[in-house]
FILODREN-251952 format. One record per residue (C-alpha): y negated, x, z. Coordinates in pm, whole numbers, padded with zeros to 5 digits, always signed. Last residue first. Layout:
N
YXZ ...
//
This chain:
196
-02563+02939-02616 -02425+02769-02307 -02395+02457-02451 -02201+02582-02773 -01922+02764-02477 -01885+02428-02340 -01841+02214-02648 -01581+02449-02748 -01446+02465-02405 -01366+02107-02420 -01222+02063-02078 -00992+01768-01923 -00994+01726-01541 -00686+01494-01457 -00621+01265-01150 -00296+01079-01104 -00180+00833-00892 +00202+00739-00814 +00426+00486-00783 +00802+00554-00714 +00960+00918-00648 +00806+01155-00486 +00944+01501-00545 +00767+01614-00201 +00926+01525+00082 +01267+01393-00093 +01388+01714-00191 +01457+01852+00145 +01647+01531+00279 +01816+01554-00081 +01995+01909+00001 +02299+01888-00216 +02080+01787-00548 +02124+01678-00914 +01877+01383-00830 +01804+01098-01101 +01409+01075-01020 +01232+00740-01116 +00835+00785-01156 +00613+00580-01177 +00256+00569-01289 -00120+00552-01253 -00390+00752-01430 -00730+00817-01381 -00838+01086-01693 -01180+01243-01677 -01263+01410-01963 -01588+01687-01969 -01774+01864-02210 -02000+01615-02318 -02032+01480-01941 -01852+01218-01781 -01635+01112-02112 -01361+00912-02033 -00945+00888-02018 -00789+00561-01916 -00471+00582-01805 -00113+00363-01766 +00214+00586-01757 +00618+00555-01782 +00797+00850-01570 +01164+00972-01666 +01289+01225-01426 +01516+01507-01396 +01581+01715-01115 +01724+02038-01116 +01802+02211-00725 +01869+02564-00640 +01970+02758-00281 +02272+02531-00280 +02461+02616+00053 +02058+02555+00250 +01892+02876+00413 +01842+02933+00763 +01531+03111+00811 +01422+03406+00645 +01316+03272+00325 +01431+03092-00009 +01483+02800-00173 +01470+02741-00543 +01368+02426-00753 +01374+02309-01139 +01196+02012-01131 +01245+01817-01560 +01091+01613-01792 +01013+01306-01923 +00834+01075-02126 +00630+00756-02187 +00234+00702-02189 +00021+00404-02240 -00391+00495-02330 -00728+00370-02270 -01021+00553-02334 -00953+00875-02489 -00762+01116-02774 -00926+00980-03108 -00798+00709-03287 -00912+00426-03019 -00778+00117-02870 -00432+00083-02885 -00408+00484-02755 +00020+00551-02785 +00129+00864-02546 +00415+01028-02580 +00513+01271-02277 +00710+01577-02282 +00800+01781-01862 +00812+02124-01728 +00790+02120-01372 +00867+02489-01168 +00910+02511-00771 +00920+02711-00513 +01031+02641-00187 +01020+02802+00175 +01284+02844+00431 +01136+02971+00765 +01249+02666+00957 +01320+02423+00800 +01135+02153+00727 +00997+02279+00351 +00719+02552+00329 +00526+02520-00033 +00527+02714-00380 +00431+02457-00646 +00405+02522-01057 +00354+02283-01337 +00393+02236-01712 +00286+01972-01936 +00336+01918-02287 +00153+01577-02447 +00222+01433-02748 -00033+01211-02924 -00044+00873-03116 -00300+00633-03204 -00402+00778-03501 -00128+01064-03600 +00011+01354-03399 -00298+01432-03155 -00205+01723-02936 -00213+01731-02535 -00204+02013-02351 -00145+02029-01991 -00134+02240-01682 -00074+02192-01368 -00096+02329-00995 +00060+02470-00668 -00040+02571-00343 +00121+02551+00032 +00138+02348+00337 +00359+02082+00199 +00064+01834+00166 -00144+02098-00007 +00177+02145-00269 +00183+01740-00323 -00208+01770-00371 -00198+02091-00583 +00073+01977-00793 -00128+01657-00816 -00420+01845-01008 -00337+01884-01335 -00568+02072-01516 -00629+02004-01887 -00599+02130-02228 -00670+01866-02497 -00624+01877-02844 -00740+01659-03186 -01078+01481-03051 -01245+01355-03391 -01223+01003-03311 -01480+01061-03017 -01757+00890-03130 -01983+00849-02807 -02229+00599-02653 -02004+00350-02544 -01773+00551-02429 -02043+00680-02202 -02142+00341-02056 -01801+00228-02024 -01638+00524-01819 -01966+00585-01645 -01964+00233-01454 -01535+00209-01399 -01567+00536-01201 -01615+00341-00887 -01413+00076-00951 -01079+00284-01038 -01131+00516-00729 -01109+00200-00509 -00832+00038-00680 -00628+00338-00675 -00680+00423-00305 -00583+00041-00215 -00280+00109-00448 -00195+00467-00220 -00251+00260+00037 +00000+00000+00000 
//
């Protein structure tokens, strides 16, 4: 319940600049994204360590664009002295009804895969590596905040199929169910002209 109260709230208060830029903007000639993805760093931050995304996103055809993403998280689990890393590479589709460049509103489907090792001093678990696979459907809006600058709200879910022995480990911070995303995404050829 909180995590939709969250959603709702963040949704209205970016819901003014989303419409009043896009509808000052032609951005049908948008063809590739790189972003950060900043929910490794908030699952990782929980955890008491770091992590974070990346993305790219290519336009395929109007309406259409794959996205890559990969991800990285290094964070203490409950036992004692055992710590986790762990690498994300996942493939998303994502179909925009409304526009032929890469923004406004957009529905996403893919997949990927966690691919997880334990290590440390402590007590370590009798499978030191985990793969997870899951398949995550996706609603966003993507918007222009400044002209170098995408902000992309997203919500989604995510359903895990575990390939795990130490599930009471996994289950802190692979998340499964609904989830809220926040992505920054940079132009840095509009960037790099502004600063000239």
């Amino acid at each position: 319940m909180k995590r939709i109260s969250a959603l709702i709230v963040f949704a209205l208060i970016f819901s003014f600049p989303c419409n009043a830029q896009n509808n000052t903007e032609d951005n049908d000639n948008i063809d590739n994204i790189y972003s950060l993805d900043f929910s490794y760093a908030f699952t990782s931050l929980f955890n008491h360590g770091w992590g974070l995304g990346l993305n790219y996103e290519r336009r395929l055809y109007n309406f259409l664009s794959v996205k890559g993403n990969l991800g990285h998280m290094t964070f203490m689990t409950t036992l004692e002295d055992v710590y986790s890393t762990s690498v994300s590479v996942s493939l998303f589709f994502n179909y925009y009804p409304y526009s032929h460049g890469l923004d406004k509103f957009y529905l996403s489907i893919g997949g990927g895969c966690d691919f997880i090792h334990y290590f440390g001093s402590g007590d370590l678990p009798d499978t030191t590596e985990d793969t997870l696979i899951h398949i995550t459907p996706q609603l966003g809006w993507k918007f222009h905040v400044l002209p170098f600058l995408m902000i992309d709200p997203s919500v989604r879910y995510k359903l895990v199929f575990y390939n795990t022995n130490n599930y009471s480990e996994v289950s802190h911070f692979v998340n499964p169910g609904l989830h809220f995303g926040l992505n920054f995404n940079l132009f840095l050829d509009k960037l790099f002209k502004k600063g000239k």
